[in-house]
C-alpha positions in Angstrom: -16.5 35.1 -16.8 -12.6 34.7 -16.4 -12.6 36.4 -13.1 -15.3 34.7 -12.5 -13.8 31.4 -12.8 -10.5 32.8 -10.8 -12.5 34.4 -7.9 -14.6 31.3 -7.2 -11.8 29.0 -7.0 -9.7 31.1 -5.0 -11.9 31.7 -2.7 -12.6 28.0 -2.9 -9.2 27.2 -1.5 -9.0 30.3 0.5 -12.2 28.6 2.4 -10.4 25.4 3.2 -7.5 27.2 4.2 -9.1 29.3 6.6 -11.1 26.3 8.3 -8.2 23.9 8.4 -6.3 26.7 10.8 -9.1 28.1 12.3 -12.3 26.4 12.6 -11.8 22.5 12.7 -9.0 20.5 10.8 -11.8 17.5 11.0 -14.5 19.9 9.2 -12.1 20.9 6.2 -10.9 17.1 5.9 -14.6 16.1 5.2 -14.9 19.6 2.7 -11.4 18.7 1.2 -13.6 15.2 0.5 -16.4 17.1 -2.4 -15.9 17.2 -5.8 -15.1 20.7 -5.8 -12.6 21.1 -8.7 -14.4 19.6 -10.9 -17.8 20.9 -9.6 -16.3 24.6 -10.4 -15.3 23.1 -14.1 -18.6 21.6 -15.1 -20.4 24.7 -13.8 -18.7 27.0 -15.8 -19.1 24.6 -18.7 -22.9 24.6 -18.2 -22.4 28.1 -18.1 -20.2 28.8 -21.1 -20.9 26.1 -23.7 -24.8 24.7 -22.3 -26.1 21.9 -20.2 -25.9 19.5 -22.9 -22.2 19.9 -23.2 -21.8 20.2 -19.4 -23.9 17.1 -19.3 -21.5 15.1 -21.9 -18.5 16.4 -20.1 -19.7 15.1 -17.1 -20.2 11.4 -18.9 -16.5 11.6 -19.3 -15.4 13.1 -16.2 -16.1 10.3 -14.8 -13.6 8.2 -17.1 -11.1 11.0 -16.1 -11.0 10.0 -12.5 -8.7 6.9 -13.5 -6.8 9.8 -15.1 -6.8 11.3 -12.0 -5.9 8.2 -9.5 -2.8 7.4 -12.2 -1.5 10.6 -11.9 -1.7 10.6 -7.9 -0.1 7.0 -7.6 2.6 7.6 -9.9 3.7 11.1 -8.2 3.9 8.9 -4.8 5.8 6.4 -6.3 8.5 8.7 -7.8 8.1 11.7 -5.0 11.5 11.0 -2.7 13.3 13.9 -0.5 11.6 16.9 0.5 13.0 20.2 -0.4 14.2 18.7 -4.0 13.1 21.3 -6.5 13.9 19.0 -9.6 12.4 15.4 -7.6 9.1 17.8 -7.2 9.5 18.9 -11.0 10.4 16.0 -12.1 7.6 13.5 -10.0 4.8 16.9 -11.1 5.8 16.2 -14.8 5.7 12.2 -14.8 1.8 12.7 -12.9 0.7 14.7 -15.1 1.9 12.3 -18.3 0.5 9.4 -16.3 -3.2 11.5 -16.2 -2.6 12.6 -20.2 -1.9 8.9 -21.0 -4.9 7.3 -19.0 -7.0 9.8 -20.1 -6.3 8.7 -23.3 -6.5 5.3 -23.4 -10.2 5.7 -21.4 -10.8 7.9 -24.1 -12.0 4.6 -26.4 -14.5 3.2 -24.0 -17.9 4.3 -24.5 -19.3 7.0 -23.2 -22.3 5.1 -21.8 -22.4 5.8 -17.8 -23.8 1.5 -17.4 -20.0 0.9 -18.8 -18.0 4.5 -17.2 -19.4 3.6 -13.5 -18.7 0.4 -12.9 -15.2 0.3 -14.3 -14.3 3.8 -12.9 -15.5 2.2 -9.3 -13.4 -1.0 -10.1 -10.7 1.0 -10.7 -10.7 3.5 -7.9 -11.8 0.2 -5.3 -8.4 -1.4 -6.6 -6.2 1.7 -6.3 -7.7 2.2 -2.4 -6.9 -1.4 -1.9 -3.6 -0.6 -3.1 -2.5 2.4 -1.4 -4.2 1.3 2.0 -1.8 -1.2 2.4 1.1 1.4 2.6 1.6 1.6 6.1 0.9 5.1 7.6 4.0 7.0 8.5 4.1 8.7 12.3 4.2 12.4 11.0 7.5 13.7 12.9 6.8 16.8 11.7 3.1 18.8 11.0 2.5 19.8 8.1 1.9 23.4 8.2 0.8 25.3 5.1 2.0 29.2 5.4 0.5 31.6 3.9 2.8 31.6 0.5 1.8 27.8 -0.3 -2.1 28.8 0.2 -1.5 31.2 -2.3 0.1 28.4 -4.6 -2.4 26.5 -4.3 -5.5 28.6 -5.4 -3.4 30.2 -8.1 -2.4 27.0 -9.6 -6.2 25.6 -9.2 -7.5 29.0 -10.5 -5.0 29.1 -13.9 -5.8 25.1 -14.0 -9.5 25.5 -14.4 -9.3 28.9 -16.4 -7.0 26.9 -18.9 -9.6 23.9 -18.6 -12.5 25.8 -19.4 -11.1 27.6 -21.7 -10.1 25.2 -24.2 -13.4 23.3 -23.7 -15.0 24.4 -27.2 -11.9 23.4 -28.9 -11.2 20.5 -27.6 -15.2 19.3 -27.5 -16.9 17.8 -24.7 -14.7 14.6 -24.7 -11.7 15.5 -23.5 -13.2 18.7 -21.8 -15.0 16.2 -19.0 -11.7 14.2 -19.4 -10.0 16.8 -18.4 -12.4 18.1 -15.5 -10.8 14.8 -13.8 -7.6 16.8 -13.0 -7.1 17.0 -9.7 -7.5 20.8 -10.0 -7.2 21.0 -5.4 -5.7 18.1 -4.6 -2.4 18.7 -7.3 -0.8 21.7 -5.8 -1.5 20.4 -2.3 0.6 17.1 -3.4 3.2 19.7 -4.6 3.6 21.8 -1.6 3.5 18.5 0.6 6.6 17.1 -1.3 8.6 19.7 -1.0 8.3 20.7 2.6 7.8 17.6 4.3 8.7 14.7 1.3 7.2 11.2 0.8 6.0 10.1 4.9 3.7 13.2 4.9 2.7 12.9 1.6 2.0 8.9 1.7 -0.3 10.2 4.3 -2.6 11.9 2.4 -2.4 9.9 -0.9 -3.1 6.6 0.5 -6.4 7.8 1.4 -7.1 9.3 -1.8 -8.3 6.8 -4.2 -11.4 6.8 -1.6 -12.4 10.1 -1.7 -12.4 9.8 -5.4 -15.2 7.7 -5.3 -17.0 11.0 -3.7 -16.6 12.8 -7.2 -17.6 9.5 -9.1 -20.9 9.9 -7.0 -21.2 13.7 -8.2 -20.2 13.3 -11.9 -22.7 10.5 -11.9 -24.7 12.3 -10.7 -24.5 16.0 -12.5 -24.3 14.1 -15.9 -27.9 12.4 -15.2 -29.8 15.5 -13.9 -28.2 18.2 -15.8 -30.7 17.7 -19.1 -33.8 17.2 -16.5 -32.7 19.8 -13.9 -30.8 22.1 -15.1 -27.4 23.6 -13.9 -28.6 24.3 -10.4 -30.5 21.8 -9.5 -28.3 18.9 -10.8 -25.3 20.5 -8.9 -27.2 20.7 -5.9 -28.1 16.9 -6.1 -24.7 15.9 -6.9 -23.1 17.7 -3.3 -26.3 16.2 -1.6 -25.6 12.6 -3.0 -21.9 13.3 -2.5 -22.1 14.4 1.4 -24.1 10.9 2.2 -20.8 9.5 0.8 -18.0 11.6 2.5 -20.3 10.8 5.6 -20.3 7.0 4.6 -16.3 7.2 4.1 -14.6 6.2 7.5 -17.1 3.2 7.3 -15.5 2.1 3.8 -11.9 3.0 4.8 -12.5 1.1 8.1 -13.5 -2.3 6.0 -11.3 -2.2 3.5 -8.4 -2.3 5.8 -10.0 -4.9 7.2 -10.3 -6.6 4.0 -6.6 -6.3 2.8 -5.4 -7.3 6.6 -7.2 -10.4 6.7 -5.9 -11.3 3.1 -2.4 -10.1 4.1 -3.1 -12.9 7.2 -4.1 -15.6 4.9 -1.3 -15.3 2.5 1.0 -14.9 5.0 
């Protein structure tokens, strides 16, 4: 099962990798959009501790995408010059405390999905509206990922789940789903952006994250209703199906919420 877990994310990010450089950048953006990460935890949950738990977890993954859009706003606001070891460290470290500390205060609300949804959307709706309004920086320079930071990047994912997963019967199926809300893809790619190409590149691709959280609110929603009346398979299928209507339905959203925070920007102004 452990080289289970590592092989299937690898090749995971391998995938994206290989179809950002070489198939369609536009095609890997709209894959780089599904709840993949935390698809590959909750599976091997199901797989390793039951549906049931997989199905609880789930409940709470949803909670731990709050987690997750803390940790990604607070790494933008401290990330600074590229190339600065200890500014990546250092921004890394104070992300994940911001996901460990959100995570823990969600930890309180109940686990019903009538209360998780709608404040996990509010949430996520706010932090778009939010990072949206940071103006997109003309990328001087493309950012290029070589062959050593692809191999960052599914390492780190890979020992991210393993570690995940593995502590899942300790921890119980709380703060497992909790957990599942780590940005297992998206946190290495933050990582390697930094460094290379510092805060414009980066402020790029964050301030179009929060949105394409709400793809793996649809899919944890999703999973933790069908996995008691489906079964693993079936509910993970319905979660990628229910998630692709979104990632197809996101350019719409992005489109009018700009709109939305311009014309208040207007009326204030």
């Amino acid at each position: 099962m452990l080289i289970s877990k590592i092989l299937v994310t690898v090749f995971v990010v391998l995938a994206l990798a290989y179809i950002a450089e070489n198939v369609s950048a536009k095609v890997a953006g709209v894959l780089a959009g599904y709840p993949l990460g935390i698809a590959i935890v909750l599976v091997f949950l199901g797989l390793e501790q039951g549906v049931g738990f997989a199905a609880q977890a789930a409940a709470f993954a949803v909670l731990g995408l709050l987690a997750n859009l803390a940790l990604a706003i607070a790494y933008w606001w401290l990330a600074k010059h590229a190339g600065d070891f200890f500014n990546v460290c250092f921004a890394g470290l104070a992300g994940v405390a911001s996901f460990l500390l959100i995570a823990y205060l969600v930890k309180w609300l109940p686990a019903s999905l009538w209360i998780a949804v709608p404040v996990t959307l509010m949430g996520l709706l706010l932090g778009a509206r939010l990072m949206l309004q940071v103006p997109a920086v003309p990328q001087q320079v493309t950012a290029v990922m070589t062959k050593r930071d692809t191999l960052f990047r599914a390492a780190t994912a890979a020992l991210t789940v393993v570690l995940i997963t593995g502590i899942a019967k300790l921890v119980g199926a709380v703060w497992a789903g909790l957990l599942a809300g780590f940005p297992v893809v998206a946190f290495p790619l933050f990582l390697i952006l930094h460094y290379h190409h510092g805060k414009p590149v980066l402020s790029n691709s964050i301030r179009v994250y929060p949105l394409g959280l709400v793809s793996l609110l649809v899919y944890t929603t999703a999973v933790a209703i069908t996995y008691p009346v489906l079964g693993l398979l079936w509910g993970t299928l319905v979660g990628f199906v229910l998630a692709t209507v979104y990632v197809l339905m996101l350019p719409v959203m992005q489109k009018f919420l700009l709109a939305s925070a311009s014309a208040e920007s207007d009326t204030r102004g």
